[in-house]
Residue frames as qw, qx, qy, qz and C-alpha x, y, z in Angstrom:
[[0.881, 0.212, 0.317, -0.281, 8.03, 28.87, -13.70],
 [0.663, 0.670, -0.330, -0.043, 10.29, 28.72, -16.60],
 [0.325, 0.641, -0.693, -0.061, 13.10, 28.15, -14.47],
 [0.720, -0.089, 0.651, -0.223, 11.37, 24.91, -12.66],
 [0.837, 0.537, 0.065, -0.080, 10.69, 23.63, -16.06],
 [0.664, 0.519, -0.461, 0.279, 14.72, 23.92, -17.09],
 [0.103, -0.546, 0.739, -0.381, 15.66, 22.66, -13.57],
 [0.857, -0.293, -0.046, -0.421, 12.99, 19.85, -12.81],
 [0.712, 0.331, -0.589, 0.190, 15.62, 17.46, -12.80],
 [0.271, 0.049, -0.698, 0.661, 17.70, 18.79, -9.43],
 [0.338, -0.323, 0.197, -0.862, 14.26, 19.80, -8.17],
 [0.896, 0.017, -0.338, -0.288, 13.22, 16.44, -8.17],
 [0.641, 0.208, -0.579, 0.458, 16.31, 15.20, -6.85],
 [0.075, -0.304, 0.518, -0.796, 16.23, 18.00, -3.91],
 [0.631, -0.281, 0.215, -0.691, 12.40, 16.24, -3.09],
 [0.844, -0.047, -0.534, 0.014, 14.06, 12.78, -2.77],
 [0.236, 0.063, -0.603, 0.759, 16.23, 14.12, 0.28],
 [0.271, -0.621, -0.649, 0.347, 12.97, 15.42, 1.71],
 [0.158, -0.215, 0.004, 0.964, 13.38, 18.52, 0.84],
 [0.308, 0.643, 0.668, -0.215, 10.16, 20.56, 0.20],
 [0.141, -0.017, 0.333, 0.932, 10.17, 22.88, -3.20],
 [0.273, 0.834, 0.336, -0.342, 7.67, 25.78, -4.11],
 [0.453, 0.362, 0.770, 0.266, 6.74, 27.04, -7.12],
 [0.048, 0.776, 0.248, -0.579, 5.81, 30.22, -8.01],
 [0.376, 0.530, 0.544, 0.531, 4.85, 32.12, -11.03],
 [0.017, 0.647, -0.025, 0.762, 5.53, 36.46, -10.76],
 [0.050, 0.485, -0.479, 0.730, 6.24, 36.15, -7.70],
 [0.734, -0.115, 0.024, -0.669, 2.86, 33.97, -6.57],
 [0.225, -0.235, 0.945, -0.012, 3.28, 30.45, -5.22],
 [0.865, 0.151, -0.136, -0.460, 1.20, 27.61, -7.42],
 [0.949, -0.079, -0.304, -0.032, 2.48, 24.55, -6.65],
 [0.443, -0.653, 0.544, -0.285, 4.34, 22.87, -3.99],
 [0.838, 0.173, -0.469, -0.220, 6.29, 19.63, -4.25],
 [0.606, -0.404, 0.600, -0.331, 6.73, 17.17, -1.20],
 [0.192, 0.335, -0.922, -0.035, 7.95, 14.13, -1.29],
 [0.725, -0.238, -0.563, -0.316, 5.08, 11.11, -1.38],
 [0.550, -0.510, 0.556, -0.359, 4.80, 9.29, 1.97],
 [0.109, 0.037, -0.972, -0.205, 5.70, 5.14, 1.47],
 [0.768, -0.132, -0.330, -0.533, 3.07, 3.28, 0.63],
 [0.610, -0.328, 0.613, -0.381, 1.73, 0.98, 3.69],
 [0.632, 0.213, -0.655, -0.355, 2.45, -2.95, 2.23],
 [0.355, -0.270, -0.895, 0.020, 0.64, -6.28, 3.55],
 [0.517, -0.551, -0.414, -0.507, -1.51, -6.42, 6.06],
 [0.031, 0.175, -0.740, 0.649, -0.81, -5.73, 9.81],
 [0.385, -0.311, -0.864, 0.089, -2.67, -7.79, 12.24],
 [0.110, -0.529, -0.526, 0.656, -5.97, -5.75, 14.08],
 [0.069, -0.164, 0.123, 0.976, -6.16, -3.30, 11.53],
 [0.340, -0.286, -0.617, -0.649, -10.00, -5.20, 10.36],
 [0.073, -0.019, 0.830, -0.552, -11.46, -5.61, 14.02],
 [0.518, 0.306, 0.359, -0.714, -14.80, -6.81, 13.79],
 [0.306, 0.454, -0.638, -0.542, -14.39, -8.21, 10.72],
 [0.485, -0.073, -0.866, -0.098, -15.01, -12.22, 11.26],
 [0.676, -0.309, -0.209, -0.635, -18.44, -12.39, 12.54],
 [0.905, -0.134, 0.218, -0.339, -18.58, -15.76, 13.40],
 [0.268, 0.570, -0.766, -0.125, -15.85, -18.70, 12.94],
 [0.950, -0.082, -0.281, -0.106, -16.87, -22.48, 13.19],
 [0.785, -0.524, 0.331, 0.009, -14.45, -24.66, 15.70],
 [0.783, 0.021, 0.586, 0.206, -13.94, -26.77, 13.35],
 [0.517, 0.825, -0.088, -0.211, -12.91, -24.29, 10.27],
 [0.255, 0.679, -0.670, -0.157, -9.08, -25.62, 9.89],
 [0.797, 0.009, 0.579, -0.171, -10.55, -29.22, 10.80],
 [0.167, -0.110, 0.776, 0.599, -9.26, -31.59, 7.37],
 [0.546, 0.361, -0.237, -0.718, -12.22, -31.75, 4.27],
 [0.306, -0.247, 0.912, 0.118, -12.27, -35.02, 4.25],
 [0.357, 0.495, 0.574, -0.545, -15.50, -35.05, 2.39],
 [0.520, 0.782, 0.183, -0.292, -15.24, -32.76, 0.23],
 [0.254, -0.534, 0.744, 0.310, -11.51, -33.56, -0.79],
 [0.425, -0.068, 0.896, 0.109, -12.68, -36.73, -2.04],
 [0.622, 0.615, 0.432, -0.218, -15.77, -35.35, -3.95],
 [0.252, 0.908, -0.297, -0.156, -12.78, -33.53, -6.07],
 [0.989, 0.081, -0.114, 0.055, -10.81, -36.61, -6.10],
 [0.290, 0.744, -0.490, 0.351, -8.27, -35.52, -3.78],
 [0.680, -0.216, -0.588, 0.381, -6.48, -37.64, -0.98],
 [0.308, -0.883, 0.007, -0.353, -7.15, -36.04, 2.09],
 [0.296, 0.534, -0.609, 0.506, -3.97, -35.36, 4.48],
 [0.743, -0.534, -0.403, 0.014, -4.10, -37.15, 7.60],
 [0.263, -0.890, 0.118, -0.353, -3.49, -35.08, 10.54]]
């Protein structure tokens, strides 16, 4: 244990190559360090199936309505 504690540095280093490091205290393994897995970023397509119920026709139709109640100019298509 001590001599993790005055090595953590390259022991760290050795679990950025992938390398897997045990621990061990009189001879007795307590801890094990492994390198994280990456974290999964955005959103891949499928992954929510089921998800939207129901979807109007007309959902990316313009607002022309309600644009104006907010005094915006609606975009003509």
């Amino acid at each position: 244990m001590h001599e993790a504690k005055s090595t953590l540095s390259q022991l760290i280093a050795a679990v950025e190559r992938g390398d897997e490091v045990l621990i061990a205290r009189a001879g007795r393994p307590v801890a094990r360090l492994v390198p994280l897995e990456a974290e999964a970023r955005g959103m891949t397509f499928g992954t929510l199936p089921g998800l939207v119920v129901h979807m109007a026709d007309d959902f990316d139709a313009p607002l022309t309505a309600d644009a104006a109640a907010f005094g915006a100019t609606p975009i003509e298509p």
